[in-house]
Residue frames as qw, qx, qy, qz and C-alpha x, y, z in Angstrom:
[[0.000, 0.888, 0.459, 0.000, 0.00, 0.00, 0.00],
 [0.339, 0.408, -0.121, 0.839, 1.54, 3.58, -0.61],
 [0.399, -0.463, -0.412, 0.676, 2.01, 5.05, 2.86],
 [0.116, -0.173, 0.122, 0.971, 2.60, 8.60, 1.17],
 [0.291, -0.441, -0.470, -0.707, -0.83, 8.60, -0.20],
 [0.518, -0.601, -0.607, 0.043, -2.24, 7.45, 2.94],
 [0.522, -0.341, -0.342, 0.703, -0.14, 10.39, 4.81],
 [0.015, -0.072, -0.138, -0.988, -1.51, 12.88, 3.00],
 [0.452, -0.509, -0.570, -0.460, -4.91, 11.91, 3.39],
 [0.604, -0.329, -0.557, 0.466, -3.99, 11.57, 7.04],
 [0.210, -0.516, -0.280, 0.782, -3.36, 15.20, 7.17],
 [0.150, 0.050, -0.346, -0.925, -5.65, 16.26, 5.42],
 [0.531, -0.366, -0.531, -0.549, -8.52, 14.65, 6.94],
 [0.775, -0.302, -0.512, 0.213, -7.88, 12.75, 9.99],
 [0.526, 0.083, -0.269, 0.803, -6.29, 15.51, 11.29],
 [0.274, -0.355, -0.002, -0.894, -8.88, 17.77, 11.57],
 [0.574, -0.163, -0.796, 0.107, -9.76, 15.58, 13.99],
 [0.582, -0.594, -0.546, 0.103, -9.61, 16.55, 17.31],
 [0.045, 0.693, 0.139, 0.706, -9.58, 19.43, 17.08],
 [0.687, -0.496, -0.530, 0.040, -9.10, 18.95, 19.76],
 [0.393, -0.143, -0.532, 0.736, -9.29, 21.30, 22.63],
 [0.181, -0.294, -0.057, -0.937, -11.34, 23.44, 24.12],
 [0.401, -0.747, -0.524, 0.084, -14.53, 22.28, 26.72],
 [0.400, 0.156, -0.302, 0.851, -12.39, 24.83, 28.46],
 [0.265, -0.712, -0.648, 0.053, -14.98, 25.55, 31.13],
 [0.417, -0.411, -0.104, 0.804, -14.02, 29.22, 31.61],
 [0.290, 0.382, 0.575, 0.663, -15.52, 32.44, 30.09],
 [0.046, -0.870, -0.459, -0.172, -16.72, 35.83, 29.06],
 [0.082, 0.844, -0.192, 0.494, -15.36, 39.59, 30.30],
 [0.537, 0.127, -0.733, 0.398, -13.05, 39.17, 32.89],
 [0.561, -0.666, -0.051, -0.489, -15.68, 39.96, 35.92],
 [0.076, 0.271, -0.844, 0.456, -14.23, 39.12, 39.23],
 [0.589, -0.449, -0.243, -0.626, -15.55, 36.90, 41.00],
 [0.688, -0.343, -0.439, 0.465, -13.81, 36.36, 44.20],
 [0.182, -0.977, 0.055, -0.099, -13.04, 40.14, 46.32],
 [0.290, 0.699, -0.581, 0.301, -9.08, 40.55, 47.02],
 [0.436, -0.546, 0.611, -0.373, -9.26, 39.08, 50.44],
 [0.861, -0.045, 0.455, -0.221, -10.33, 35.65, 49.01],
 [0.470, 0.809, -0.331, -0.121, -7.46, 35.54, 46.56],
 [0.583, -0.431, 0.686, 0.058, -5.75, 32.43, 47.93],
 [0.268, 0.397, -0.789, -0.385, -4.24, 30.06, 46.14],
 [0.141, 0.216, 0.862, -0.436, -7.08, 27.49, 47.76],
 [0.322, 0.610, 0.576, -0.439, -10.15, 29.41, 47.04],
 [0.444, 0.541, -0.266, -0.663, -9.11, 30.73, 43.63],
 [0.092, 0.186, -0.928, -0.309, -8.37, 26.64, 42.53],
 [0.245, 0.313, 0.912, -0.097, -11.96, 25.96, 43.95],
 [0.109, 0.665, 0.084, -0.734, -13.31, 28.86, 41.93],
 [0.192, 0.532, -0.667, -0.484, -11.92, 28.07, 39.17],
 [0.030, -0.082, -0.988, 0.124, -13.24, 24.15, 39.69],
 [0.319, 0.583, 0.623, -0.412, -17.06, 25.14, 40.41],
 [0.090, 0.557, -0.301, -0.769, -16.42, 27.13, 37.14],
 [0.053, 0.182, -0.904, -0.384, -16.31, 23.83, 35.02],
 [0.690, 0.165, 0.050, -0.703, -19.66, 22.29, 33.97],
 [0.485, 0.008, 0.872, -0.064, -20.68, 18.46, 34.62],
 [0.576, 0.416, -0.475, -0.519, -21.81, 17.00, 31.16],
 [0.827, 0.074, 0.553, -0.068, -23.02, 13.02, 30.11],
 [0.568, 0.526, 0.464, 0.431, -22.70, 13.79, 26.55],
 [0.301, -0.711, 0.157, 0.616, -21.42, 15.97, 24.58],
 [0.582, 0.547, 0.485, 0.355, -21.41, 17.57, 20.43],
 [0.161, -0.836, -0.042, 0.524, -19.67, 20.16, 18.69],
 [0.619, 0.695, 0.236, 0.280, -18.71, 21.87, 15.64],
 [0.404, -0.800, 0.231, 0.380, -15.09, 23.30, 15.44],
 [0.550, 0.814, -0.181, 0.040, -12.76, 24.61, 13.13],
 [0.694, -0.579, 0.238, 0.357, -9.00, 23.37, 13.08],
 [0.431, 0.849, -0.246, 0.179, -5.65, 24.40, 11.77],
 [0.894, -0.268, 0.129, 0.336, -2.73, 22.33, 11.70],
 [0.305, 0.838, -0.451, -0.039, 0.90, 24.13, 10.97],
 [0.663, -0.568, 0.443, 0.205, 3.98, 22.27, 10.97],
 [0.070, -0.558, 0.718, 0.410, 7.12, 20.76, 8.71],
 [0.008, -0.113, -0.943, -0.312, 5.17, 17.69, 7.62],
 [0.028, 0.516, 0.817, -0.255, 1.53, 18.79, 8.78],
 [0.067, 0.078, -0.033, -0.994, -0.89, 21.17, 7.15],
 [0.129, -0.511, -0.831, -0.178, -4.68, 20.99, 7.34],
 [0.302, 0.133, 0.242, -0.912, -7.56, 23.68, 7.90],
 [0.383, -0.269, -0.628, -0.622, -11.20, 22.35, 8.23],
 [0.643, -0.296, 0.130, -0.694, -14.44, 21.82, 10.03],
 [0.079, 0.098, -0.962, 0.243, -14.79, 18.93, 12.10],
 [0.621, -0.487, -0.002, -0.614, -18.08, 17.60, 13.75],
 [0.299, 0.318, -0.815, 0.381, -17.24, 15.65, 16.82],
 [0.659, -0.532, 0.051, -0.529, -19.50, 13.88, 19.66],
 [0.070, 0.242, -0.831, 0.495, -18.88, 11.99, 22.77],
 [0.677, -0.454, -0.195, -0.545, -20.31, 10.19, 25.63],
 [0.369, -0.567, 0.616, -0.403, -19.43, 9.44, 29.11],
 [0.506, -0.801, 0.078, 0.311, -17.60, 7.68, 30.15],
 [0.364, -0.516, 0.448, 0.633, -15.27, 7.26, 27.01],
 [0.510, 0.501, 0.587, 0.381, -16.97, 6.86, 23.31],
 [0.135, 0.632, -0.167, -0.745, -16.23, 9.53, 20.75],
 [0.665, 0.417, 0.534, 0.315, -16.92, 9.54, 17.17],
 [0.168, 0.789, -0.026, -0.590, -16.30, 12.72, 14.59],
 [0.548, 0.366, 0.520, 0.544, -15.71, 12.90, 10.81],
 [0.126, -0.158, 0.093, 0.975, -14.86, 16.09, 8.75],
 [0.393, 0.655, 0.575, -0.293, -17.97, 18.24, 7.47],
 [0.215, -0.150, 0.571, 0.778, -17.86, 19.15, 3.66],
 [0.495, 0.396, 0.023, -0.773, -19.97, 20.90, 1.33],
 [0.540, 0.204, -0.679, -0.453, -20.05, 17.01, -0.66],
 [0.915, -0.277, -0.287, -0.054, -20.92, 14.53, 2.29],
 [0.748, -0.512, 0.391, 0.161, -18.68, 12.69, 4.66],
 [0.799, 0.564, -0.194, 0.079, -16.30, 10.93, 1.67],
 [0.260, 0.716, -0.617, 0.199, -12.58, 11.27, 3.34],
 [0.286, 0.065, -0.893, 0.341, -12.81, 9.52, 6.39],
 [0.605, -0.532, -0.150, -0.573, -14.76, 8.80, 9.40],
 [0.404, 0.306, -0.765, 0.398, -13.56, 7.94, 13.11],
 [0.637, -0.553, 0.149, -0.516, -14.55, 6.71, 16.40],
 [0.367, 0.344, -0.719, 0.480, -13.13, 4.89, 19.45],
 [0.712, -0.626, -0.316, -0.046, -13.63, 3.86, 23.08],
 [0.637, -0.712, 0.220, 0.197, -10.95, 4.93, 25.59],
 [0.120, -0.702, 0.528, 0.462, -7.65, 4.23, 23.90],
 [0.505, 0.340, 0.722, 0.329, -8.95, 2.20, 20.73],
 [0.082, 0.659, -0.229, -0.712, -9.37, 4.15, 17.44],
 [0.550, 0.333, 0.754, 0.133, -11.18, 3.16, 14.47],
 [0.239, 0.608, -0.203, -0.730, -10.80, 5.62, 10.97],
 [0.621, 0.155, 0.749, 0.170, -12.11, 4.26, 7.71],
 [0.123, 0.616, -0.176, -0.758, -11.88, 5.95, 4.19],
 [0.598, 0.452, 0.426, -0.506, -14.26, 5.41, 2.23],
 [0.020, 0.869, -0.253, -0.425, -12.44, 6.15, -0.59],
 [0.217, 0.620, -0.752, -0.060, -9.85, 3.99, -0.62],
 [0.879, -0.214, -0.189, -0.382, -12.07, 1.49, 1.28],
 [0.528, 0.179, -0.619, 0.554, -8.91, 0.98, 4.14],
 [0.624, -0.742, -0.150, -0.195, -9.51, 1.20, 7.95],
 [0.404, 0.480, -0.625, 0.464, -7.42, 1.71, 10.50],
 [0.719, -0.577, -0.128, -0.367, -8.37, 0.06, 13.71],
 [0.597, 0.307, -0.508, 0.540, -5.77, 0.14, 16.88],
 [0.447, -0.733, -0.346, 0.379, -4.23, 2.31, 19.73],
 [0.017, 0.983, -0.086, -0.162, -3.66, 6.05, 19.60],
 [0.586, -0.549, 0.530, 0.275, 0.19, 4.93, 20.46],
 [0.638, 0.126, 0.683, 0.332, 0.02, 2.70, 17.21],
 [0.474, 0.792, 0.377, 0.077, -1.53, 4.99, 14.93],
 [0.151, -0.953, 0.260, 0.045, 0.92, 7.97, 15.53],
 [0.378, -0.549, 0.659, 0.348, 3.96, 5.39, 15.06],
 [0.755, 0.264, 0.584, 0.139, 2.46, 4.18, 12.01],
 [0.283, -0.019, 0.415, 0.864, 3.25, 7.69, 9.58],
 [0.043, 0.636, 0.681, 0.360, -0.41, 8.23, 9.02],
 [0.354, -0.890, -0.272, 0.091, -0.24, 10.63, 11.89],
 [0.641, 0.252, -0.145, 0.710, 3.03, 13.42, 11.20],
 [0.053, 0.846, 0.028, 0.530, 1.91, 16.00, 13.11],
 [0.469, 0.355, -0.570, 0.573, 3.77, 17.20, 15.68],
 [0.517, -0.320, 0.171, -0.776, 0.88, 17.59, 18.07],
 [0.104, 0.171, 0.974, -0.105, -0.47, 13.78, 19.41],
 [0.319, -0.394, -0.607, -0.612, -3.66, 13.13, 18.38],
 [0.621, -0.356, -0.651, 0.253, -4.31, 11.93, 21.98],
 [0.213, -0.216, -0.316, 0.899, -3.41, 15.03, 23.46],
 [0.165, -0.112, -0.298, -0.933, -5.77, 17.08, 20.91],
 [0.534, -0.528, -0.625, -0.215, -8.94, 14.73, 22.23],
 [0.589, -0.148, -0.590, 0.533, -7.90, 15.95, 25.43],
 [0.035, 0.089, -0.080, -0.992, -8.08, 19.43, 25.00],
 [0.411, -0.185, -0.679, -0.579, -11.43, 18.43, 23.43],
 [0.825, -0.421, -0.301, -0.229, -13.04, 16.26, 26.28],
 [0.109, 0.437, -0.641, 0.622, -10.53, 16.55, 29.34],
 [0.512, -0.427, -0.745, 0.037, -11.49, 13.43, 31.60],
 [0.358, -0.520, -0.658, 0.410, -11.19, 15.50, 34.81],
 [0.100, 0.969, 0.220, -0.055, -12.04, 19.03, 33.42],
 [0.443, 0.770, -0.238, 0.393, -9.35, 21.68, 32.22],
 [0.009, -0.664, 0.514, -0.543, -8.44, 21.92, 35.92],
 [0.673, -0.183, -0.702, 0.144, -7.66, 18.69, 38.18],
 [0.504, -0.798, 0.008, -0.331, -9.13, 19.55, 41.78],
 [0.877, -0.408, -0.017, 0.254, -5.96, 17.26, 43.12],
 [0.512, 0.632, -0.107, 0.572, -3.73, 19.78, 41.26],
 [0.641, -0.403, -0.285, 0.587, -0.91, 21.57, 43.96],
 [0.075, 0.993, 0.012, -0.090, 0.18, 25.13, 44.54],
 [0.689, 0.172, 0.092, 0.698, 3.86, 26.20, 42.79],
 [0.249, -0.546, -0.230, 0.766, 3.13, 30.25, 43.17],
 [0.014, 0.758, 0.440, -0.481, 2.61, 33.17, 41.36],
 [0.449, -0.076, 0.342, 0.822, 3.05, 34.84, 38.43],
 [0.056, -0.160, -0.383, -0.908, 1.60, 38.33, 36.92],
 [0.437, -0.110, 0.429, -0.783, -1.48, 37.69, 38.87],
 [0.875, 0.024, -0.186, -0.447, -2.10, 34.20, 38.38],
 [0.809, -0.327, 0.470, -0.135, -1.88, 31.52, 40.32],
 [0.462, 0.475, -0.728, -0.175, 0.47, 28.39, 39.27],
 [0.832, -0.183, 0.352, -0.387, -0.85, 24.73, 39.78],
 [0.364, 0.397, -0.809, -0.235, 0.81, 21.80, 38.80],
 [0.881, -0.012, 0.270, -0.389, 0.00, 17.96, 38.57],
 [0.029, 0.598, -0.788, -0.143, 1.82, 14.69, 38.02],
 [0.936, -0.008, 0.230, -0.265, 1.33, 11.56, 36.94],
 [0.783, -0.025, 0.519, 0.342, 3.34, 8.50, 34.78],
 [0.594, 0.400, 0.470, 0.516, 3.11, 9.45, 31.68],
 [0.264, 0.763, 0.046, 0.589, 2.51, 13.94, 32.02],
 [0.381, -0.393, -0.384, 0.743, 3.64, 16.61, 34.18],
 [0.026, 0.704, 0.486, 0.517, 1.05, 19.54, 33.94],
 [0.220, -0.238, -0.245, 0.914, 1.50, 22.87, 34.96],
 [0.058, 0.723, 0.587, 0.359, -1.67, 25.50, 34.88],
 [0.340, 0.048, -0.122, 0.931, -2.25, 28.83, 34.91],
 [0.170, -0.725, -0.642, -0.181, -5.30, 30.36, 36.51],
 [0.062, -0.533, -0.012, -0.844, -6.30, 34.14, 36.80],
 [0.247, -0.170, -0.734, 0.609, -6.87, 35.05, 40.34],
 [0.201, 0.220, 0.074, -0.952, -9.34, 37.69, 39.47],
 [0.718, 0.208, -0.385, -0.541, -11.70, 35.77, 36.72],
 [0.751, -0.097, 0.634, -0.157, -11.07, 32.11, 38.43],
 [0.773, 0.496, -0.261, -0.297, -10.17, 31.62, 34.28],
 [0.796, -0.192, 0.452, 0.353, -7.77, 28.96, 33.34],
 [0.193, 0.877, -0.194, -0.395, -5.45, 31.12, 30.94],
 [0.423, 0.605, -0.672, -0.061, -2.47, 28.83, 29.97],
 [0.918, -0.283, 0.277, -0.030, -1.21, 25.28, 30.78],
 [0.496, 0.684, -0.514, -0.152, 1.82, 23.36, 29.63],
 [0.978, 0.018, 0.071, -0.194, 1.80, 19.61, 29.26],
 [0.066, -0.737, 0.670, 0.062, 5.00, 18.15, 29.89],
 [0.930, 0.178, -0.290, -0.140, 5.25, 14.19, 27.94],
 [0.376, -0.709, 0.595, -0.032, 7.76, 12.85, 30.70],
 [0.900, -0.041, 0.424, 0.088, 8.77, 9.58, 28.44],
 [0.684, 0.386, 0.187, 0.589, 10.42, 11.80, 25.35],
 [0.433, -0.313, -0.063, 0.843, 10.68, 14.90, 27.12],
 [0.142, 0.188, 0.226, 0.945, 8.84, 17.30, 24.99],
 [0.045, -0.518, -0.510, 0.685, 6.52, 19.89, 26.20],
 [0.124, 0.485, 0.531, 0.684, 3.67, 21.83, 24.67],
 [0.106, -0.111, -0.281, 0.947, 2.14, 24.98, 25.51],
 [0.089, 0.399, 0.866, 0.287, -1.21, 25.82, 25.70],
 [0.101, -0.281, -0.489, 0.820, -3.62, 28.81, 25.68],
 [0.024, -0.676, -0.727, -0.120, -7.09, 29.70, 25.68],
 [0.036, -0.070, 0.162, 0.984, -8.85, 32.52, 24.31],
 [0.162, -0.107, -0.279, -0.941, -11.83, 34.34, 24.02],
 [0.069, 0.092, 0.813, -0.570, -14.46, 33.51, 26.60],
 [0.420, -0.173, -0.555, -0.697, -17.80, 32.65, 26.55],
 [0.296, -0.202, 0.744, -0.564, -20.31, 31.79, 28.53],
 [0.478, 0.012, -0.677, -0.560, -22.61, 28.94, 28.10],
 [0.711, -0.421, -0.520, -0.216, -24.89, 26.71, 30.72],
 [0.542, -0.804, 0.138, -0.203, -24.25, 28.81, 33.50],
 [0.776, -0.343, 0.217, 0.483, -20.29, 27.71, 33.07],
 [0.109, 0.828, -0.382, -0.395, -17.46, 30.16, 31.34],
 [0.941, 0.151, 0.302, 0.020, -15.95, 28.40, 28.27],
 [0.124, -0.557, 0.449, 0.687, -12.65, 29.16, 26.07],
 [0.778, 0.515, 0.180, -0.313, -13.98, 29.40, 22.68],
 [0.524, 0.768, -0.356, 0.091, -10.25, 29.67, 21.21],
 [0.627, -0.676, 0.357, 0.153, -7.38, 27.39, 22.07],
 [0.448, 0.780, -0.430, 0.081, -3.77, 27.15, 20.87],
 [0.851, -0.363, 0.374, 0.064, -1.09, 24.50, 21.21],
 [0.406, 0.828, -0.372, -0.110, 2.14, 24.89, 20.64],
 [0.942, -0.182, -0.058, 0.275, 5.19, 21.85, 20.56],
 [0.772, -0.262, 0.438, 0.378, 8.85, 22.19, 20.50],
 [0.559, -0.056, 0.706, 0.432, 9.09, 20.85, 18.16],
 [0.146, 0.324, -0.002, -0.935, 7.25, 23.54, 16.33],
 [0.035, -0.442, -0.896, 0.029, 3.90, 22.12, 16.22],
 [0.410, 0.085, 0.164, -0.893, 0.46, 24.21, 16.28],
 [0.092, -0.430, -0.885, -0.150, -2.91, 23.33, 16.47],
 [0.257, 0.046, 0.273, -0.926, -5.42, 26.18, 16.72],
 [0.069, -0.362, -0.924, -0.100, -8.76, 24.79, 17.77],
 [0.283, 0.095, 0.186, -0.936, -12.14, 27.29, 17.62],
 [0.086, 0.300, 0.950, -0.013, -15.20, 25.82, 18.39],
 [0.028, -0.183, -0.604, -0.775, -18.04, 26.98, 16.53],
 [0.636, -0.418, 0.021, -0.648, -20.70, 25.65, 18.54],
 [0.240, 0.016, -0.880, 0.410, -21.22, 23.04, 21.80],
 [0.747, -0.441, -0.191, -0.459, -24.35, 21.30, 23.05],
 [0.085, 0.266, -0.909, 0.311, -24.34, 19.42, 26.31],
 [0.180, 0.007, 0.891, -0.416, -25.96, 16.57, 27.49],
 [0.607, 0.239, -0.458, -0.604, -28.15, 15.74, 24.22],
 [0.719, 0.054, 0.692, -0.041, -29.57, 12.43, 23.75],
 [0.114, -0.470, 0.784, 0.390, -27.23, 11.05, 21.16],
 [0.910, 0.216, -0.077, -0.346, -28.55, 8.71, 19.20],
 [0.720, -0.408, 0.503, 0.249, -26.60, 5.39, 19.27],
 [0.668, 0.642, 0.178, 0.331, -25.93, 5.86, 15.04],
 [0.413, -0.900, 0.122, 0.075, -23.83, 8.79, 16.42],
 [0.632, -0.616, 0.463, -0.088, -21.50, 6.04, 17.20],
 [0.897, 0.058, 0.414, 0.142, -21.47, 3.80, 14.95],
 [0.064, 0.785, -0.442, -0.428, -19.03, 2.76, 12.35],
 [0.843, 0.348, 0.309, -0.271, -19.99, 0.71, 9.70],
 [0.103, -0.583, 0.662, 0.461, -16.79, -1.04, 7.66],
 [0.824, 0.232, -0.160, -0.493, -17.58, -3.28, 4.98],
 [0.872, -0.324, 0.366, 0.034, -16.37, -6.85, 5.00],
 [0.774, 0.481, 0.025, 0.411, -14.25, -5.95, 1.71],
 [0.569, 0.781, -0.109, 0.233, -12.21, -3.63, 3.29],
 [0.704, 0.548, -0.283, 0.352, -8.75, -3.08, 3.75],
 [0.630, -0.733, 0.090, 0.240, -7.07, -3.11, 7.04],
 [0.280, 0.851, -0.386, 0.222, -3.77, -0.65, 6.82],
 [0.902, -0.236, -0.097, 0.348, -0.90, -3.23, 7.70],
 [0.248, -0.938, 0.235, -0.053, 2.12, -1.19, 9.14],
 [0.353, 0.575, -0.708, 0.208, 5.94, -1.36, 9.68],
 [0.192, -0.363, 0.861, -0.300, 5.42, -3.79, 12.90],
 [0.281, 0.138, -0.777, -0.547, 3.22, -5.78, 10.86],
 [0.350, 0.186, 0.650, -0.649, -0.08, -5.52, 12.56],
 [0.202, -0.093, -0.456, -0.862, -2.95, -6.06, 10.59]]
């Protein structure tokens, strides 16, 4: 199979994927809404937490833009979800669906292009070492940004201190090390930066232009930058919560003729 066709399709469809970032629960003019005395580093992280907006489901229409040395792509995504992990999304074109179409559980991933009548069906991990995936951005990260299991801001997140008048929180696990920035005055989450502790590289992130939506503040605009000079700008058009999905939504219908993409570690 020629890879190079498949890599261009890759970023040029699949990519506009996941678009991924932005629930960003945070939004609108920058109203305070804590008084000076309650400006701790404590009461602006639970502030900033009650900010965020519980959700079963989840649908949205967003615009992405990939830059990079191997990665270029601008389009419209549509993209839904449902607790606790199922996602599906496929690009939206003025001819149908026709490039691809994807959807997953937790870390599985299923894309199939019509097209070419090939599927890819794996883990994030696998897809991203197969070539199909060159940007410099994980896909995995971009769903994140997108649907963020424990909201933009983890409530188990620590104080680190202070900078320009915003708080600094960090958080740690195996695989990231996550630093956040949150406005003491607006309770916003402003910036973060995601630190991949197994290759070292680190992306930056920041959210723009506020909004408010079910009585929770959202970033309509986020940005994500690598290193490795990555970008991903992700602007979400519109966002419903807690719809009743239909289970078609979900689905993902391959025929029995087609092609599983076999790779360099000869999965198929």
């Amino acid at each position: 199979m020629n890879l190079l066709r498949i890599n261009n399709l890759g970023l040029r469809s699949i990519l506009v994927v996941f678009g991924l970032a932005g629930f960003l629960v945070m939004g609108c003019a920058p109203k305070p809404k804590l008084p000076p005395e309650d400006r701790t580093p404590q009461k602006v992280l639970r502030c900033a937490l009650e900010n965020q907006l519980e959700f079963d489901t989840f649908a949205c229409l967003m615009n992405l833009k990939l830059k990079g040395a191997d990665a270029k792509f601008s389009g419209t995504i549509e993209f839904f979800y449902k607790r606790p992990d199922t996602f599906s999304f496929h690009p939206r074109t003025l001819f149908g669906m026709g490039t691809f179409k994807a959807g997953g559980t937790g870390d599985s991933l299923t894309i199939y292009f019509p097209k070419q009548n090939e599927f890819y069906s794996g883990s994030f991990a696998d897809f991203e070492r197969t070539g199909l995936w060159n940007c410099k951005i994980p896909l995995n990260l971009l769903l994140e940004m997108v649907v963020p299991e424990e909201g933009p801001v983890d409530e188990a997140a620590r104080h680190l201190g202070k900078e320009k008048g915003r708080f600094v929180y960090g958080l740690e696990d195996e695989t990231w090390a996550k630093e956040y920035w949150v406005d003491a005055q607006s309770c916003r989450l402003v910036r973060s930066q995601w630190k991949h502790k197994p290759d070292g590289e680190v992306y930056q992130i920041e959210y723009e232009n506020f909004v408010t939506q079910d009585h929770a503040e959202f970033s309509k605009i986020v940005n994500i930058k690598s290193q490795t000079k990555g970008f991903a700008r992700i602007k979400f058009l519109e966002r419903k919560f807690n719809l009743s999905l239909s289970p078609k939504k979900f689905e993902l219908r391959i025929p029995p003729h087609a092609r599983r993409v076999v790779f360099e570690s000869g999965e198929e």
